[in-house]
C-alpha positions in Angstrom: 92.3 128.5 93.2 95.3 130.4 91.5 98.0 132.0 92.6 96.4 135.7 92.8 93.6 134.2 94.8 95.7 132.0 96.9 97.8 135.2 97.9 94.7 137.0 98.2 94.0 134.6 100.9 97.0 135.0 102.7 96.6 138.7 102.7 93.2 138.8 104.2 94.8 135.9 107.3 97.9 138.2 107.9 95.3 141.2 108.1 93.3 139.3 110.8 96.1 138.3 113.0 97.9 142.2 113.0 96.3 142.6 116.4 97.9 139.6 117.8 101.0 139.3 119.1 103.5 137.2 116.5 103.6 133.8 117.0 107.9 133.8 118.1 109.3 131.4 115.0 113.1 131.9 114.9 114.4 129.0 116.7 116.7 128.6 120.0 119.7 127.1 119.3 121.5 125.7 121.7 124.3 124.6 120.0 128.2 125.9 120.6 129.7 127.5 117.9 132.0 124.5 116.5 134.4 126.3 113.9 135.2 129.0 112.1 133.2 129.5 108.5 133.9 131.9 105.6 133.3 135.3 106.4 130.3 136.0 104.3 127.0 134.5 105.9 123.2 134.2 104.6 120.8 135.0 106.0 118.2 132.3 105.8 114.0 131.5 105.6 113.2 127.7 106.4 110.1 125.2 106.7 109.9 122.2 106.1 110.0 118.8 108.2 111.6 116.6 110.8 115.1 117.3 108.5 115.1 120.8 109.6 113.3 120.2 113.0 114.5 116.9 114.4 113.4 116.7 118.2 116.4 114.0 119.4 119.1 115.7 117.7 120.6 118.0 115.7 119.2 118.9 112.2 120.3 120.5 109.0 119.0 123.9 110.5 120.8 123.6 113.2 124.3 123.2 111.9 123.5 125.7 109.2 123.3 127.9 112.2 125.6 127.0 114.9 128.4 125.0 112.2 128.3 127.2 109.3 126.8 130.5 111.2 124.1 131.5 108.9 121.2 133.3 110.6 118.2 131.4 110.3 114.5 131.8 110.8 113.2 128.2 111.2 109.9 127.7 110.9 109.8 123.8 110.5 108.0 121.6 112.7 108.4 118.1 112.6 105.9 115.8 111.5 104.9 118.3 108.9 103.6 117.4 105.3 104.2 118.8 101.9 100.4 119.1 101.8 100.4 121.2 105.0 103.1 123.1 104.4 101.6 124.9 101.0 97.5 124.0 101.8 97.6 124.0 105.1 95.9 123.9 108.1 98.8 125.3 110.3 97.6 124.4 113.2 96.1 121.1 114.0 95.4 121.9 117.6 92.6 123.9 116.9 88.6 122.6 116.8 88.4 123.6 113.3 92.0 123.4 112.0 90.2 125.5 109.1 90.2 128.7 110.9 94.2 129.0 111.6 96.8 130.2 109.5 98.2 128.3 106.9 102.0 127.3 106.7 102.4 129.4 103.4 100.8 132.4 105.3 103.3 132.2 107.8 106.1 132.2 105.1 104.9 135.2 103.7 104.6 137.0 106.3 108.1 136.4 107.0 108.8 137.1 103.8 107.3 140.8 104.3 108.8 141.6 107.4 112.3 141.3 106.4 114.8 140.5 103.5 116.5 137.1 103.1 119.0 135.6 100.8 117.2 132.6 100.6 114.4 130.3 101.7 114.9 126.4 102.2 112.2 123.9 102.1 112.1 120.1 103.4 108.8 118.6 102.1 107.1 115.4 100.9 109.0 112.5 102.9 105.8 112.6 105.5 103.3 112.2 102.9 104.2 108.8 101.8 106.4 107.3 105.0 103.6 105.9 107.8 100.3 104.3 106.7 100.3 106.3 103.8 103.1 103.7 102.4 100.7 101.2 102.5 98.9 102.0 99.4 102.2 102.1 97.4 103.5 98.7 97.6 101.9 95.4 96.0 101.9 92.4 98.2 104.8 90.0 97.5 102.4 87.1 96.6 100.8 89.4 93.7 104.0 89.1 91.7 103.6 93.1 90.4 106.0 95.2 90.0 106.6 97.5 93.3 106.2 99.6 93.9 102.7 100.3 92.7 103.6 103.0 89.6 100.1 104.2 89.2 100.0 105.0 92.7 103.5 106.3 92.8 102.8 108.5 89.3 99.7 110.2 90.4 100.8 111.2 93.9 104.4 112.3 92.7 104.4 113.2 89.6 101.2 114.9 89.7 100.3 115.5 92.9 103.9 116.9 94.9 104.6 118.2 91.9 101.7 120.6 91.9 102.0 121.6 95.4 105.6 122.7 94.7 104.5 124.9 91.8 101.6 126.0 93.8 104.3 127.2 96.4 106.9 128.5 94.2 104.6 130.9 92.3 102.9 132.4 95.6 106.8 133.0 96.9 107.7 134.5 93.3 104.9 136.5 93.5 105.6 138.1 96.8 109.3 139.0 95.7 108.1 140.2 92.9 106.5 142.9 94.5 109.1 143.8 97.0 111.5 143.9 94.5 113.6 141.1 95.1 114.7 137.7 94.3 114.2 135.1 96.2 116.2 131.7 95.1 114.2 128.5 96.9 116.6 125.8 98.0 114.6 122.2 98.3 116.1 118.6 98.5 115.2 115.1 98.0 116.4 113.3 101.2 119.1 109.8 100.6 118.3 106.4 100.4 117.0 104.8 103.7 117.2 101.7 105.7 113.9 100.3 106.1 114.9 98.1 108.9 112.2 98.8 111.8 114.1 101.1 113.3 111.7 104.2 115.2 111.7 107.1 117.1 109.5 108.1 120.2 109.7 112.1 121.1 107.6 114.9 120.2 105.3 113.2 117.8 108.3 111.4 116.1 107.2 107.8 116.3 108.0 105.0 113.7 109.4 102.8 112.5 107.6 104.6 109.1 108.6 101.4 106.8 109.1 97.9 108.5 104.9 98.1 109.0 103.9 97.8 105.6 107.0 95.8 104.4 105.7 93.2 107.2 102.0 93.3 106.0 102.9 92.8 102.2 105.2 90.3 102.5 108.5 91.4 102.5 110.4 90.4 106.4 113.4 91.6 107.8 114.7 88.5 110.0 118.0 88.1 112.0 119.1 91.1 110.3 119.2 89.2 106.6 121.1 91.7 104.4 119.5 90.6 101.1 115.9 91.1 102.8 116.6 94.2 103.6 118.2 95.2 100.3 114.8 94.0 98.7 113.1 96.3 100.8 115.4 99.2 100.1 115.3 98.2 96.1 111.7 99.3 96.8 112.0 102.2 98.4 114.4 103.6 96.4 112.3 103.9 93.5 110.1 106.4 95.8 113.4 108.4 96.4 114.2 108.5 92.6 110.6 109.6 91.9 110.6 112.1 94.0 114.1 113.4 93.0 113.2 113.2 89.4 110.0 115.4 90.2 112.3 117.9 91.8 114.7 117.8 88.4 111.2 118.9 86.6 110.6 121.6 88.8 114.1 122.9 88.7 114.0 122.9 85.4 110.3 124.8 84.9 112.0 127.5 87.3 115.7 128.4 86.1 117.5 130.1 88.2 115.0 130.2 91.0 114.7 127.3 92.2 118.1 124.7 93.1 118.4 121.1 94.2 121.0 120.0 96.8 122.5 117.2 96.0 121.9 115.1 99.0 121.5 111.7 97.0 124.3 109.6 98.1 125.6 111.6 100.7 124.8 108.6 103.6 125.4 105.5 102.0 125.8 103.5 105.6 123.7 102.5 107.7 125.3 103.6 110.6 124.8 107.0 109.2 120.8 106.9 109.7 119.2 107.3 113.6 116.4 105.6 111.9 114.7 104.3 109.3 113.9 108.1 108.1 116.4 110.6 109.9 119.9 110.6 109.3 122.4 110.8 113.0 124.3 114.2 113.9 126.7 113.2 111.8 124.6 112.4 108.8 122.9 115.7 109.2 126.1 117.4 109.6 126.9 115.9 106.0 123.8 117.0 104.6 124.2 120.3 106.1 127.8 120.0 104.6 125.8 120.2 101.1 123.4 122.9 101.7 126.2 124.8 103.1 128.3 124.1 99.8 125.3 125.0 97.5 124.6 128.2 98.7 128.1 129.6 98.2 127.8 128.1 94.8 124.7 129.7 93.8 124.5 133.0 96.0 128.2 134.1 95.4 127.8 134.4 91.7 
């Protein structure tokens, strides 16, 4: 489907939900106002996952918001996929999942109703953490190289990075005809701790990792720091992949689209909640480098 028909699409959902009521999406915040930020605020579009909608704490949404002050319609959910979030279905509640409206329809309809400086995205950590890792990684007994790089190839390289076009031009295309620009602002997480450490609230289960580690032969016992180096080793060749997909799409889309620089920015494991979401104070940092690249980029 291309993008004309793919909008198209969207037009004809939006059309069939104008006599419903709008489903409310700008988020309660509950947060105090912590400090004082510079004077000039953006105003923000977001979707994305559990690193912009984190149930058992705050997320980078929220201290965009309530830390730095920038007003911001949140459309995240946790849980969410990248393959959801541009293909949909949007809601999975529903007997046929086929008939709702899509995550991208929701977007642009945002998108029409009112102007923002920006929109942020959070996408593609769901689609390989869970059982889905379990096709990535060789077993330890095979002696192969982990993990599995035609596996990791075709559903990065190819398949995220397809879905992140697929979204870009639908959004470009929309501003296009309002009249605006629209810079996208996307990310590609930090380096975990696959330790076996979960979550249990609102869908957020886990531990995403320590399951398929286990199964393929790779333990983490008594808290051995070299095993669970080898398991992070592993891992961290999904994070470079996917980072080095997002340097691609950056540069395909000059000056549209912008990577935060996130890599790095928790380098202890006392900084991650779990073995996917960083603590307040990791996702203050994080925050910390949204906040800092949207000065950069939109002040110019």
């Amino acid at each position: 489907m291309t993008p004309t028909e793919r909008l198209a699409r969207i037009d004809a959902e939006i059309a069939a939900q104008q006599a419903v009521p709008a489903q409310k999406m700008i988020a309660e915040f509950a947060l105090p106002k912590l400090k004082a930020a510079p004077a000039k605020k953006y105003k923000l579009l977001a979707d994305g996952d559990s690193w912009f909608d984190y149930p058992l704490g705050q997320d980078v949404l929220d201290y965009l918001n309530n830390y730095f002050q920038h007003p911001v319609t949140k459309l995240a959910r946790a849980g969410s996929t990248l393959n959801e979030l541009v293909y949909g279905p949007g809601d999975l509640l529903l007997s046929d999942p086929s008939q709702g409206t899509t995550r991208l329809t929701e977007v642009v309809a945002k998108l029409r109703e009112q102007r923002f400086d920006a929109y942020l995205f959070s996408a593609g950590g769901n689609d390989i953490a869970g059982p889905e890792f379990f096709s990535f990684v060789n077993h330890a007994a095979s002696r192969l190289a982990n993990p599995n790089a035609e596996v990791l190839h075709g559903v990065v390289s190819a398949t995220f990075q397809k879905a992140y076009e697929d979204m870009i031009d639908i959004l470009q295309m929309v501003a296009e005809k309002q009249g605006i620009k629209l810079p996208i602002f996307v990310h590609g997480y930090d380096y975990p701790f696959p330790d076996g450490r979960g979550a249990l609230a609102l869908g957020i289960v886990g531990p995403w990792f320590d399951p398929t580690f286990r199964k393929k032969g790779y333990p983490f016992e008594n808290h051995d720091p070299q095993q669970l180096q080898t398991r992070r080793t592993i891992l961290n060749h999904f994070i470079d992949a996917f980072n080095a997909m997002l340097d691609a799409i950056v540069a395909k889309y000059p000056g549209i689209v912008h990577k935060v620089p996130t890599l790095g920015t928790l380098p202890k494991i006392e900084q991650w909640a779990n073995e996917l979401h960083p603590t307040n104070p990791g996702f203050l940092a994080i925050a910390w480098k949204f906040n800092n690249e949207l000065y950069q980029v939109l002040s110019q």
